[in-house]
C-alpha positions in Angstrom: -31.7 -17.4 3.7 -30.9 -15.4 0.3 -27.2 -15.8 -1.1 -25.5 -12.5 -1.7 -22.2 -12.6 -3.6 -19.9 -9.6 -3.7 -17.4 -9.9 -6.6 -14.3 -7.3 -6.5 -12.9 -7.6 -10.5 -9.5 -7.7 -11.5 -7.8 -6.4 -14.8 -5.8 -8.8 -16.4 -2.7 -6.2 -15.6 -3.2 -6.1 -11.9 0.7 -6.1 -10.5 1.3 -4.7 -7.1 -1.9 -5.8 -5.6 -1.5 -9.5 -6.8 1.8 -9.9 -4.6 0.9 -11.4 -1.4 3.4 -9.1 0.8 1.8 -5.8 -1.2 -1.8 -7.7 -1.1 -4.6 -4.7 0.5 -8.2 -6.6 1.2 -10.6 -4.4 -0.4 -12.9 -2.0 2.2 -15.8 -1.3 0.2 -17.2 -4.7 0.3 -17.1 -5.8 3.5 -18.4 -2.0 4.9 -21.2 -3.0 2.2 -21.6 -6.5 4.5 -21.7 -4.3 7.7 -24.7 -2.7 6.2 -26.3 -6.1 4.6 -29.7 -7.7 7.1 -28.2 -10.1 9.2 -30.8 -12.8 7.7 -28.6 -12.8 4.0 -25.4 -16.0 3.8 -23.1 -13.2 2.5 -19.5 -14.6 0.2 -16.8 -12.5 -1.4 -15.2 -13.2 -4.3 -11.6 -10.9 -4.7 -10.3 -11.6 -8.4 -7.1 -9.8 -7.2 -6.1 -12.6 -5.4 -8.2 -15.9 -6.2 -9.6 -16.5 -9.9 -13.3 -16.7 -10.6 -15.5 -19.9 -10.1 -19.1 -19.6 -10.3 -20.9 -19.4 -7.2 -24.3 -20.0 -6.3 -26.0 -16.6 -5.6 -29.7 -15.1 -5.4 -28.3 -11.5 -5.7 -24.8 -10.5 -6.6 -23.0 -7.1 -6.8 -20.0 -5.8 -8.1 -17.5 -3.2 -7.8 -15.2 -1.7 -10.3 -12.3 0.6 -10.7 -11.9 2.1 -14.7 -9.7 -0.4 -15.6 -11.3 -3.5 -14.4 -14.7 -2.4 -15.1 -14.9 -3.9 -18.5 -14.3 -7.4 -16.3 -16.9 -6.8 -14.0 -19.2 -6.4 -17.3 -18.5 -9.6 -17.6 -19.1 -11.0 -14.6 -22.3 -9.4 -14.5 -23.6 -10.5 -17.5 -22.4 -14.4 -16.9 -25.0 -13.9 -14.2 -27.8 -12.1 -15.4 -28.0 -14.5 -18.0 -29.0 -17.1 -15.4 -31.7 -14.8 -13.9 -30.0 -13.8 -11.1 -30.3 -10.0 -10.1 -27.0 -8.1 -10.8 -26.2 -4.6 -9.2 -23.2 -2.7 -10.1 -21.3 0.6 -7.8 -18.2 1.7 -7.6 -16.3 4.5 -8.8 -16.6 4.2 -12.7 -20.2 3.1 -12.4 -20.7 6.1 -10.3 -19.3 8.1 -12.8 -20.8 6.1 -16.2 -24.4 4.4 -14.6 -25.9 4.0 -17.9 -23.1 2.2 -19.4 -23.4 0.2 -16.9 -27.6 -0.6 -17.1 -25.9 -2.1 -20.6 -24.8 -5.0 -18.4 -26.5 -5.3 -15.1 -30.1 -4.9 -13.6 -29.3 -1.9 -11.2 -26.5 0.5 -10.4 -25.1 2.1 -7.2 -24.1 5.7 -7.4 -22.1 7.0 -4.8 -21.4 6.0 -1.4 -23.2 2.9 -1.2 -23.4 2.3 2.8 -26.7 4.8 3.1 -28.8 3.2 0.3 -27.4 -0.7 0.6 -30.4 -1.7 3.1 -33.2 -0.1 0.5 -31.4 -2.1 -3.0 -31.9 -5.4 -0.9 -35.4 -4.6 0.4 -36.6 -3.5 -3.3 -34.6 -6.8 -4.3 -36.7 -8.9 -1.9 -40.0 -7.2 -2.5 -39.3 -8.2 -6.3 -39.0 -4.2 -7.0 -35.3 -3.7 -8.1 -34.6 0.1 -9.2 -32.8 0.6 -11.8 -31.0 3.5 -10.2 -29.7 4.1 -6.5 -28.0 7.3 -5.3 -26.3 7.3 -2.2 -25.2 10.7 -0.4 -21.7 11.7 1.6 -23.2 11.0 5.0 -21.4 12.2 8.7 -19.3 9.0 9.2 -20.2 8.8 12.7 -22.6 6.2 12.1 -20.6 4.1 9.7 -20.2 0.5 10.8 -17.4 -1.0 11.4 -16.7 -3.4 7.8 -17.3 -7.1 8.5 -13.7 -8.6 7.9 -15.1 -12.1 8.8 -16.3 -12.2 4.8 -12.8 -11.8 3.5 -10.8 -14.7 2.9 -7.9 -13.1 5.3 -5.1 -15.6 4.3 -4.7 -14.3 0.9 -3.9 -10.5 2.2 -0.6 -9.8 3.8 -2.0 -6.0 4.9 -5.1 -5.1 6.8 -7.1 -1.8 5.7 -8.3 0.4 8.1 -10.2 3.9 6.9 -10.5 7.5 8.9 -11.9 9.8 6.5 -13.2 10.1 3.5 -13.8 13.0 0.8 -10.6 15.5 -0.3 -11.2 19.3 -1.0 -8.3 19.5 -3.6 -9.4 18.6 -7.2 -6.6 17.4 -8.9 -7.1 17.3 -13.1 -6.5 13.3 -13.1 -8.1 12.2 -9.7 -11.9 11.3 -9.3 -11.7 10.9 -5.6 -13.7 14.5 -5.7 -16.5 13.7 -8.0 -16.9 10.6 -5.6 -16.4 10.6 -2.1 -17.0 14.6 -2.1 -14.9 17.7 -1.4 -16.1 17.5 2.5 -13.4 16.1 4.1 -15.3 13.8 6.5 -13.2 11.6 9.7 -14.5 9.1 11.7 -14.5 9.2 15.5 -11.2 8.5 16.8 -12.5 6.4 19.4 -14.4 4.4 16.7 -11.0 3.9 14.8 -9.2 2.6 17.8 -11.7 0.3 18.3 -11.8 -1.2 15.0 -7.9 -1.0 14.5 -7.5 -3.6 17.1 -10.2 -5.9 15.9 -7.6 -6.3 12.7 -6.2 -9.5 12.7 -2.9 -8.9 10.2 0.1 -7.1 12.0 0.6 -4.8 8.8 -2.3 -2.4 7.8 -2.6 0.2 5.1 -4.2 3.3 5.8 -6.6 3.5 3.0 -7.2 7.8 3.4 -6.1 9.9 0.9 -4.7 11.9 3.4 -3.4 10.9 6.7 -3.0 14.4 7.9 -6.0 16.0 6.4 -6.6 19.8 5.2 -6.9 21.8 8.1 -5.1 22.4 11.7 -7.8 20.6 13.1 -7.6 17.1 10.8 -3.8 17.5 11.8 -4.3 17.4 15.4 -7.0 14.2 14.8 -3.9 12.8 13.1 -1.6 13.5 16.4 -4.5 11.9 18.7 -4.6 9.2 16.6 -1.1 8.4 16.7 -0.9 9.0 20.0 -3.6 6.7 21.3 -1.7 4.4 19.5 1.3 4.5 21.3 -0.4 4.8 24.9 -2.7 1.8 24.6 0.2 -0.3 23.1 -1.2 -1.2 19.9 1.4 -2.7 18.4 0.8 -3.0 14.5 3.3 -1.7 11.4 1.4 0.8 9.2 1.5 2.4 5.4 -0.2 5.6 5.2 -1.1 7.9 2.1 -0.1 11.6 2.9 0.7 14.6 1.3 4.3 16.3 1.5 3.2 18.6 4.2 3.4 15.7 6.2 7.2 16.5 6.5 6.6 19.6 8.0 5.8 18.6 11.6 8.8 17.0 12.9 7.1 16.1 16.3 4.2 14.5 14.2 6.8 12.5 12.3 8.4 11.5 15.3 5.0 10.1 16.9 4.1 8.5 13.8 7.0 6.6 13.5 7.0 5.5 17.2 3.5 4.4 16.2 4.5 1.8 13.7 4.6 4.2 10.6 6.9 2.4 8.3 6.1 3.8 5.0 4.1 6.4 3.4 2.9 7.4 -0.2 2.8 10.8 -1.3 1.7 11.9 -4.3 4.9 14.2 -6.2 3.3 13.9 -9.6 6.0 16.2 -11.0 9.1 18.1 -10.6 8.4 20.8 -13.7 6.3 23.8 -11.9 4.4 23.9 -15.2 2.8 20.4 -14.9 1.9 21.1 -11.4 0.4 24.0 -12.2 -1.7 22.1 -15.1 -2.7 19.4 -12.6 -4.2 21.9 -10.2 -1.6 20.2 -7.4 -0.9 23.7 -5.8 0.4 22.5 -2.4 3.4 20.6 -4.4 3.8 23.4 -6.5 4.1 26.0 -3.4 6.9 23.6 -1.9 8.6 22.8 -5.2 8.8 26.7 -5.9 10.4 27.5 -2.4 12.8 24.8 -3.0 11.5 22.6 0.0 11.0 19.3 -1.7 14.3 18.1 -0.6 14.1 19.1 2.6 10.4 17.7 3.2 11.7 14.3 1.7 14.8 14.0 4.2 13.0 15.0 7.5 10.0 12.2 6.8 12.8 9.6 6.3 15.2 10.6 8.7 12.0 9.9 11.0 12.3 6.2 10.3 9.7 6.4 7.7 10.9 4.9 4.2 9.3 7.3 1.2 7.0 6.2 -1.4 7.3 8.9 -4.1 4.3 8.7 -6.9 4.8 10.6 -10.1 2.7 11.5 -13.4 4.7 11.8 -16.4 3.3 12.8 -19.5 1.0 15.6 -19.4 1.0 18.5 -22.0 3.8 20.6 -20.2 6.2 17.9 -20.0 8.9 17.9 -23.2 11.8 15.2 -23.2 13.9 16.4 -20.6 11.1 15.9 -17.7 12.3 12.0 -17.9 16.1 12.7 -16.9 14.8 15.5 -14.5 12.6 13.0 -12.9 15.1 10.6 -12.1 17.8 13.1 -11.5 15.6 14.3 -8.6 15.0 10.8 -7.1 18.1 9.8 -6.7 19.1 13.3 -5.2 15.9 12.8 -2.7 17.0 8.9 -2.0 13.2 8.4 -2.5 12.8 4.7 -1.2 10.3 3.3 -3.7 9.2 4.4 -6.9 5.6 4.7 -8.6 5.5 6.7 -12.3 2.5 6.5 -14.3 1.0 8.1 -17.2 -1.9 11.0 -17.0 -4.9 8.7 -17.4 -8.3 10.5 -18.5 -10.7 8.8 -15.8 -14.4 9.6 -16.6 -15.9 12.1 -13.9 -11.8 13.8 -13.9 -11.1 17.3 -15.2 -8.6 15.7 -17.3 -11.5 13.3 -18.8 -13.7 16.4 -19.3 -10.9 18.8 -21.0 -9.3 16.3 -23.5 -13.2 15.2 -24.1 -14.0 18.4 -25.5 -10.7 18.8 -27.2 -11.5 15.0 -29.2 -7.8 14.4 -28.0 -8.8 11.0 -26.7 -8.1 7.7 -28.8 -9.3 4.2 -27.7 -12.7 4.6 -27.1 -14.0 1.2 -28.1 -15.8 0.7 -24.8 -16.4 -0.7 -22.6 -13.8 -2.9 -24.3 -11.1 -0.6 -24.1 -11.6 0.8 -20.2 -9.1 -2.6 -19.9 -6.4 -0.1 -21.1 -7.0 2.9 -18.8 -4.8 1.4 -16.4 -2.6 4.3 -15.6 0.6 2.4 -17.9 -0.8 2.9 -21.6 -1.1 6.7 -22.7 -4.6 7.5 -23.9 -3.8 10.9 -25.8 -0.6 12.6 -27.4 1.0 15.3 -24.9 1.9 18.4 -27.0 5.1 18.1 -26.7 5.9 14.7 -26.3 5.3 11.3 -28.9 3.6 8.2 -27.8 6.8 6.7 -28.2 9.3 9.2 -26.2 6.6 9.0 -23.2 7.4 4.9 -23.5 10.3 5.2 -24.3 11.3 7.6 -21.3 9.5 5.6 -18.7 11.3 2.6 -20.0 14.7 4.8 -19.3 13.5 5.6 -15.8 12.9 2.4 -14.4 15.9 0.5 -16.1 18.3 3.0 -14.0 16.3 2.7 -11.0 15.2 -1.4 -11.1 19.2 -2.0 -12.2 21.1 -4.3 -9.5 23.4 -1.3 -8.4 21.0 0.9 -7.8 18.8 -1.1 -5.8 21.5 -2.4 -3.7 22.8 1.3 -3.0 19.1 2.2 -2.5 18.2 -0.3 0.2 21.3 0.4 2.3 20.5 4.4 2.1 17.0 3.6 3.2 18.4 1.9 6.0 21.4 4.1 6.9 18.6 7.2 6.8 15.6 5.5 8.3 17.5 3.2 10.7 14.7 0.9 10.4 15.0 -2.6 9.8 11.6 -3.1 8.8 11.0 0.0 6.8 13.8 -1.2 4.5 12.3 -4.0 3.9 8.8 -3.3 2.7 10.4 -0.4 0.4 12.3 -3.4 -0.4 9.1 -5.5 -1.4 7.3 -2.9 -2.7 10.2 -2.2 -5.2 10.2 -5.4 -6.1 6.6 -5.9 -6.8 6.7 -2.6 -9.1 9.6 -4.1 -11.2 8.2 -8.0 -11.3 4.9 -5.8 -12.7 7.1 -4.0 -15.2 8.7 -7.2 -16.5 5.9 -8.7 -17.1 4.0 -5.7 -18.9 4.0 -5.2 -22.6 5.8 -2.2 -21.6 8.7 -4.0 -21.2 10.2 -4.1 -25.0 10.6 -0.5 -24.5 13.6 -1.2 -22.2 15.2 -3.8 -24.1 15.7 -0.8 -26.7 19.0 0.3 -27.2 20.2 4.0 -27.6 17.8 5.0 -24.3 20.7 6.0 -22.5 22.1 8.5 -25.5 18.5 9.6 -26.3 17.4 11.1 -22.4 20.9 11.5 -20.5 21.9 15.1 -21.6 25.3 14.3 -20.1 25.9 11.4 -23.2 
């Protein structure tokens, strides 16, 4: 019986994910054990919640996200030293595939469910590829992923996926260039079915969307929801969504019922310029008719708490996007709060743009991928220094983290929501976002004084 080991790296920087009550169990390994001969002893090895100790293994592969990539070099080469066959996938190996033949015997490009039976056949015949493409396949056929190869203690959330693929192609997001611009869903009867095989109460909705593109993803969405309700499944969920999701007051109102207790939505900016540079046009349609507000309040008024993500930092933003920013949360009483920096992924438009402009520093790789992490800037905004962008996200999350504000933030999200338990996780996920800022190298930025005086127009 041959040993296959699937490893799922971790930067050293990981903070939300290595919180047990924020913990999400990965989906692409165990969909790649759904898809793996029945004859192979199959372990996972998650570095996001249990640290690496060698393992047996006649094959292994490896997933890995930009910033943890440079780790799963590692890993791959600790065993392809020893002889033992190393294939790589994910989305930066998808994107980089012959970087990554520097460090392992074969990679995985694409969706990795079509081609997974063929790498392990080659492997057994003693024919390994170097390359393997997979396509964007109808998931009507896709298996349901085998849970039972997680270690399920460690993960306070199930993950549960209905689609796949996003038509929108935002400058910093490679979820495009990988899972395609078909937006592809499941069978709802083949998501109901799996949803109650998940053994956690909580479960993340790993889509990208909830709601979809089109009038007819949004009535999958309604069905979905509904089923929920009818055959009693009683489970507590976080979903990604856009803002068009507060639109549909019935929806909300369903979804809620359902167990919806939180959702993330992708704001990226409040300056109509940057969202016009990001190529994030439903936000900026909403943002320009003065809805965002509005959109905000009917989602938590629904007993949903709001997760609002923003990027800070890109070419249109000057100084006064950092006071504007948290002006506009605190008006919105968005429940928990996610601000990163425009990151240039490999396979993004952004990537591809400050490429060809030279505009990107740190480029010792695969060393430096480590740093690509979403908090460190890789490239000065034009109007903006490296150190104002620090600097300004330092001012933002020391007026939102402070004591006051969180305590007058958790009782709005529960006087708005009404929802005990939708306080809470914003609660949790708060905290997990500031214990992962406090123990950044970010952090001396905050301890800076004069931050106040340098981004408050009102001082």
């Amino acid at each position: 019986m041959p040993r296959l080991l699937l490893i799922n790296p971790t930067d050293s920087h990981s903070g939300l994910g290595n919180v047990r009550a924020t913990a999400f169990p990965p989906m692409n390994l165990p969909y790649l054990a759904a898809v793996t001969p029945s004859h192979y002893q199959i372990e996972v090895l998650d570095e996001n919640v249990e640290p690496f100790k060698f393992r047996e293994a006649d094959i292994v592969g490896i997933t890995a996200y930009t910033a943890s990539v440079h780790r799963g070099y590692q890993l791959a080469r600790i065993y392809r030293d020893k002889g033992v066959p190393t294939v790589m996938g994910g989305i930066h190996v998808s994107m980089l595939p012959q970087e990554a033949l520097q460090f392992c015997d074969a990679v995985v490009i694409g969706e990795a469910e079509s081609i997974w039976p063929q790498v392990l056949a080659d492997f057994e015949a003693g024919r390994l590829q170097s390359e393997y493409r997979g396509d964007w396949p109808d998931l009507a056929g896709l298996p349901n992923p085998r849970r039972d190869v997680l270690n399920e203690g460690h993960y306070g959330w199930g993950s549960l996926q209905t689609s796949r693929g996003c038509p929108m192609d935002c400058a910093f997001c490679s979820v495009t260039a990988f899972n395609g611009r078909r937006f592809r869903r499941r069978s709802l009867d083949a998501v109901i079915a799996e949803l109650k095989q998940i053994p956690q109460k909580k479960v993340l909705i790993a889509d990208d969307n909830i709601i979809g593109y089109s009038k007819s993803d949004l009535e999958w969405t309604r069905a979905f929801f509904t089923r929920i309700i009818s055959e009693g499944i009683r489970k507590i969920f976080f979903a990604q969504t856009s803002i068009q999701f507060g639109e549909d007051r019935e929806l909300l109102r369903l979804a809620a019922k359902a167990g919806l207790k939180i959702v993330f939505v992708g704001m990226e900016s409040v300056n109509p310029d940057t969202l016009k540079s990001y190529g994030k046009n439903i936000n900026l349609k909403r943002l320009q008719q003065n809805r965002y507000l509005e959109l905000i309040r009917n989602i938590r008024t629904a007993g949903i708490a709001f997760l609002g993500a923003f990027v800070i930092g890109g070419d249109e933003d000057d100084r006064r996007v950092f006071h504007n920013t948290l002006k506009f949360v605190n008006a919105a009483g968005i429940d928990v709060l996610q601000i990163t920096k425009p990151t240039p992924l490999p396979g993004t438009r952004l990537w591809k743009e400050l490429s060809a402009a030279d505009r990107i520093f740190n480029q010792n790789f695969p060393q430096d991928w480590k740093d690509y992490r979403f908090s460190r800037l890789q490239f000065k905004p034009a109007k903006l220094s490296i150190e104002e962008v620090y600097e300004g996200y330092a001012y933002i999350k020391n007026a939102y983290f402070s004591f006051w504000q969180t305590m007058t933030r958790t009782v709005s999200t529960l006087l708005t929501t009404k929802d005990v338990t939708a306080t809470v996780i914003a609660y949790k996920f708060n905290s997990s976002y500031r214990k992962a800022f406090v123990e950044s190298d970010n952090y001396e930025y905050a301890t800076r004084p004069g931050l106040k005086d340098k981004f408050d127009p009102r001082r």
